[in-house]
N, C-alpha and C positions, 0 to 999 in steps of 0.2 A: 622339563629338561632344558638347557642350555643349549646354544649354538653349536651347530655341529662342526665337528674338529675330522672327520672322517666319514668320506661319501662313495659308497659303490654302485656302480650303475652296470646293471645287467642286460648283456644286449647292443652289438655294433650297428644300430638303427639309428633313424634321425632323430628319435625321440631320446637317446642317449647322448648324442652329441650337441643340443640344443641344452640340454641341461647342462652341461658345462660348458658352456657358452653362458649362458647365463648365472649361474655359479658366480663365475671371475667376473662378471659385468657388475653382480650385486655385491662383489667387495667379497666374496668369500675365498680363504687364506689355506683353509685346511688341504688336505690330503683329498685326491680322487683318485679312484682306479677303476679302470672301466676292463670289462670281461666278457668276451666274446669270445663264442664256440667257432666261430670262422678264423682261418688263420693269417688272414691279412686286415687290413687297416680297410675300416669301414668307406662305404663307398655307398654315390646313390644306386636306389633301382631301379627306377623311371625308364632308365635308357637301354635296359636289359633285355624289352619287348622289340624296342625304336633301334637307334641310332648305334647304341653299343654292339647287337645282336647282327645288325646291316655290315657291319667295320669303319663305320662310318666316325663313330668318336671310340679312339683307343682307352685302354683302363685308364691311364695318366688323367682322362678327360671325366673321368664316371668317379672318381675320387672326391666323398666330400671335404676332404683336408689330405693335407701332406704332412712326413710323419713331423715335420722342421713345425707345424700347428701347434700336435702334441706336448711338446717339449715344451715350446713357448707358455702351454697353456697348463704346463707341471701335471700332465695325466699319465700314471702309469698305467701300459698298456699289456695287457694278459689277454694275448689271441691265442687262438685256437685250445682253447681250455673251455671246457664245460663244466658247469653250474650243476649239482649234483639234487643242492635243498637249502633252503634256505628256514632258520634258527631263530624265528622270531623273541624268543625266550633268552637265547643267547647273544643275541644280535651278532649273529656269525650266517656267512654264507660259506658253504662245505662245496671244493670242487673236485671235480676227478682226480683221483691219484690220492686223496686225501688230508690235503691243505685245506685250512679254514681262514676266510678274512674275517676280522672285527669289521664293525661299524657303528655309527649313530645315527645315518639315513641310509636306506638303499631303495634304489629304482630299480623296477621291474620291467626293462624296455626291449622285451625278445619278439615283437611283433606277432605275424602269424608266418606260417607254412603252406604251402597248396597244397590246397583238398585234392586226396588223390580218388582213381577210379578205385572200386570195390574190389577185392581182389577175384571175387565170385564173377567179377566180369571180364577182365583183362591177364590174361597168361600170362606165368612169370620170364619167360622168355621172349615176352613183347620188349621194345627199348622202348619203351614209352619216354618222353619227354616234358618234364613242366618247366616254369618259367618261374623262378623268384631266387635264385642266388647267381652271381656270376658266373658259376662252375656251371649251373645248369643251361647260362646262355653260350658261354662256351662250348659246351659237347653238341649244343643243338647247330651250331654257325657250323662246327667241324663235319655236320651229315649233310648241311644246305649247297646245293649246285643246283644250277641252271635244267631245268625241266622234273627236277625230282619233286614225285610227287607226296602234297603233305595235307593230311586230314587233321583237322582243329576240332579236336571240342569244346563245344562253350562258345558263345557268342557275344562274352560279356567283354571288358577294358583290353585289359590283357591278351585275351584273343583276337580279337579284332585289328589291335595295335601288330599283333603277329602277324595275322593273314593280310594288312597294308605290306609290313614290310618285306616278307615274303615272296610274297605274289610280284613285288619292285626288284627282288633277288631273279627271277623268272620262274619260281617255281609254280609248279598246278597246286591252285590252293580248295579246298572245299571246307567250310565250315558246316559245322553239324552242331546246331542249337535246339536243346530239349523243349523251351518257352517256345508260346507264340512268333515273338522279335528277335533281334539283334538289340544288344542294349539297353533292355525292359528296364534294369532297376534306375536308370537315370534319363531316359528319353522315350516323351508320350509317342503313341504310337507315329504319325504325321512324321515326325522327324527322324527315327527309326527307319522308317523307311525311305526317308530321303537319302540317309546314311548308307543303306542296305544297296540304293541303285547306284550309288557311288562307286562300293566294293565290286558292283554284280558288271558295270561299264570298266572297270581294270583288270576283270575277270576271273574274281573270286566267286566261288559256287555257292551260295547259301542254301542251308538245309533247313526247316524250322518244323520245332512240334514233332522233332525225333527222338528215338528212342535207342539207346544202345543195347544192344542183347551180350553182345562176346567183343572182345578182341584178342585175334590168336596170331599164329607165327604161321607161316608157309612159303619155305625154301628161307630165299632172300627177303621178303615181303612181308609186309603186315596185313593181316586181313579183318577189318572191322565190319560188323554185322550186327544191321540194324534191327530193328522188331519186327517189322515187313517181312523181313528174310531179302532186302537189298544188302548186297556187300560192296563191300568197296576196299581196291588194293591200294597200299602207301607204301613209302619209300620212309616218311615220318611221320609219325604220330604225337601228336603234341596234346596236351590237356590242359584248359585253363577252367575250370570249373570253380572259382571262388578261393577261399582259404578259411583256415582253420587256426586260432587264435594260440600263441604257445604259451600254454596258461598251467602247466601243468610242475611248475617250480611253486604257484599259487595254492595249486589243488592240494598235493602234498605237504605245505604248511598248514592247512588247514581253513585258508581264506575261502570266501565264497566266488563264487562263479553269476555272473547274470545274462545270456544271450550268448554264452560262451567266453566271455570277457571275465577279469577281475575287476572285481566290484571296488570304487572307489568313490569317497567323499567328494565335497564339492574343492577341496587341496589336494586333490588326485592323492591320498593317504588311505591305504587299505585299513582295516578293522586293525591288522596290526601296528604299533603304534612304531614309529620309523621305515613302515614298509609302505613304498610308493608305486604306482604302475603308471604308464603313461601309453598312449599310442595306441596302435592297430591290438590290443592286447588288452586293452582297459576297457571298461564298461563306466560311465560318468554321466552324472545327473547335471541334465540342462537346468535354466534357471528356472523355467515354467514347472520341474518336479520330474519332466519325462523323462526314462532314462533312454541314452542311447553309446551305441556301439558303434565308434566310424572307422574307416581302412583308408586315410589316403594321407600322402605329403604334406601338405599344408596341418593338416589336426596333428601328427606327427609331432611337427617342430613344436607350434605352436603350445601343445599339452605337455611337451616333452619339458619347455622354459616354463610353463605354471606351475608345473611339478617341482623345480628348484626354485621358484620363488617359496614356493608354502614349507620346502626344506626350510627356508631360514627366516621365515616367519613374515611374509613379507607380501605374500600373494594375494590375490586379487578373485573375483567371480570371474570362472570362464563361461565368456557368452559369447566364442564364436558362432560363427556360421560354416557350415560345411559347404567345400569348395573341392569339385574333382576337376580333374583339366587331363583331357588324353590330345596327343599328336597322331593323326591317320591321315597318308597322304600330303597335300597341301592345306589340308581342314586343321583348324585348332580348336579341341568343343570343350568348352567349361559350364561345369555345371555349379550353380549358386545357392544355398540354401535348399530348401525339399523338392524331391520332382514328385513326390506325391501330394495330391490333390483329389477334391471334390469338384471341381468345377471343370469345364473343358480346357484346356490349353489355351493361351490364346497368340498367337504366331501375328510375328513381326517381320516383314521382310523374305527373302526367296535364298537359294541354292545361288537360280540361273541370274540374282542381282548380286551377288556375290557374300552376303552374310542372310543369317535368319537366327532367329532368337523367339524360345516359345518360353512365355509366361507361365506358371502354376500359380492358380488362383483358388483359396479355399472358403467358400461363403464372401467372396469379392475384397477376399482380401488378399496381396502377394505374399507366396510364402517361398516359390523358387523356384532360377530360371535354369533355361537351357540356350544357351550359347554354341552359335558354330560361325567362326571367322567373326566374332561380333563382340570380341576382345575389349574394343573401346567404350563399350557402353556399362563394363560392367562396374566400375565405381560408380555411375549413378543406378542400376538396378542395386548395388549393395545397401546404398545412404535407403533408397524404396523400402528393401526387404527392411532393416533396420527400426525402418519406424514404424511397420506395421500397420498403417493405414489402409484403408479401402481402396484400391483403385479402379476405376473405372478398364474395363477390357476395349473399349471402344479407343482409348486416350495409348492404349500400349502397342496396337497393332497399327496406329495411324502413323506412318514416316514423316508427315509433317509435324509431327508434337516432338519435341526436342526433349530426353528423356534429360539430361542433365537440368533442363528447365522447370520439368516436371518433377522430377528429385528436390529440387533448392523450394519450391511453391508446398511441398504435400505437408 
């Protein structure tokens, strides 16, 4: 098939708006229309948890482009319209109401949703509150005042990010984490807990190795209740439990599914031939063969522009590295490459010196760190991870070895 003369991108995520960005950067002339079930102009999320949620940056500030972007960049824009099915055979996507677009690529960049509680657990008459669209940070800011109290479940980015900013709003915050930790899928245990006495000195409650039984409604209050038969009353109830990939435009064309993702080529190109996915949504084979499923900003953009390069024939092997990065507090913690590992951790640095940084080390090789306030070091742990070499655990945790030094010599 020839150059595509018509691109639709599904989904007002970053993985949509990076693809046309790159689009018009590689010279591409044609036609884009992007279509999103939200009814305003895509915006980040990041800040949803943070700063947005605090009042602290207004929408004007959480916008990834203004519409004067759009215009510029020739994208017609179809908000709040939903995506009904898409027509691999036809090369048509069908949306509510009964209009069909043509096309000759289209992207599949609807991200995920948050995983909610079972319904078998939580009564319909709970307000229960999650966090991942602006509407949802909104109505959660409109219950938030000074001493109200708010029960978190999930221990994981998003909640924790909440119960920072929260607890800095004055309310009584308790977290309630099903895992051992706080933070398990990205931070060994040692720093986990360094995290955990942070939140536990601003006066966040952590719960761990709990269990939720019910959550019901009583009078004005919410009453959640544990497995113990411990209850606890709230004013708000908030869930960050993970998410759930919106994969389901995918299922009903008939693509496959892998980890809960759509399954895509090494051109982020599903089985169907014009049909792309990119994002918190896709499922994509590293160079090593493994597959994997990532959720965060940086893979976002990043697979959202590999995906319009491989539109127009143009793209390259993606072999990034997975990069998460949350704001709690004064703390900035990024994480770099895998935080699982065979070997112990090996920790650089302190809390009470003001940065620390633990190594994942797999058969003494670096495979990825964990970062809190230690921002600077991390182009030389990237150039490390990169090359893949053995490093010694002795040479990472020593403050006299200059990692930049150690980077340019490996």
């Amino acid at each position: 098939m020839s150059g595509p003369k018509n691109v639709v991108l599904i989904g007002g995520g970053l993985a949509s708006l990076a693809a046309i960005e790159t689009l018009r950067a590689e010279g591409y002339d044609g036609a884009i229309r992007l279509v999103s079930d939200e009814a305003e102009i895509p915006y980040d999320r990041p800040p949803l948890s943070k700063a947005y949620l605090s009042g602290e940056t207004p929408l004007g500030g959480i916008l990834l482009h203004d519409e004067a972007w759009y215009e510029s960049m020739r994208v017609d824009l179809e908000l709040g319209r939903k995506v009904e099915a898409i027509d691999p055979s036809a090369r048509q996507v069908r949306i509510a109401g009964g209009q069909a677009l043509g096309y000759d690529r289209v992207l599949i960049g609807t991200g995920a949703r948050a995983r909610e509680l079972p319904v078998s657990v939580v009564a319909p008459e709970v307000p229960v509150h999650y966090i991942r669209t602006r509407a949802d940070s909104d109505r959660l800011r409109e219950s938030v005042k000074a001493g109200a109290r708010v029960v978190l479940i999930g221990g994981g980015v998003i909640g924790m990010e909440a119960a920072a900013t929260l607890v800095q709003l004055g309310c009584d915050v308790t977290v309630l984490e099903a895992g051992e930790r706080i933070m398990a899928r990205f931070f060994p245990p040692a720093l986990s807990e360094m995290l955990a006495e942070v939140h536990a000195a601003r006066g966040v409650k952590l719960h761990a190795r709990v269990v939720i039984e019910s959550v019901s409604r009583q009078g004005d209050e919410s009453v959640v209740t544990l497995g113990d038969g411990t209850t606890l009353a709230a004013d708000i109830v908030i869930v960050g439990i993970g998410s759930v990939p919106n994969a389901e435009l995918a299922v009903d064309a008939g693509l496959e599914l892998r980890y809960g993702g759509i399954m895509v080529d090494v051109r982020a190109q599903t089985a169907a031939d014009g049909v792309y996915a990119a994002g918190d949504v896709a499922t994509f084979q590293l160079p090593d063969g493994r597959w994997a499923r990532w959720e965060n900003w940086t893979h976002a953009r990043l697979h959202g522009a590999h995906s319009a390069r491989h539109m127009l024939g143009k793209g390259q092997t993606y072999a990034e590295l997975p990069w998460v990065w949350s704001d709690q507090y004064d703390l900035n913690l990024q994480v770099l490459g895998s935080p699982e590992s065979s070997d112990p951790p090996a920790i650089r640095g302190s809390l009470e010196a003001g940065r620390v940084t633990a190594f994942h080390l797999d058969g003494g090789r670096l495979v990825g760190a964990t970062m809190i306030n230690d921002a600077r070091n991390k182009s030389s742990i990237r150039k490390l991870l990169e090359r893949g070499d053995a490093v010694s655990p002795e040479q990472l945790v020593d403050p006299s070895v200059d990692l930049k030094k150690l980077a340019a010599s490996a």
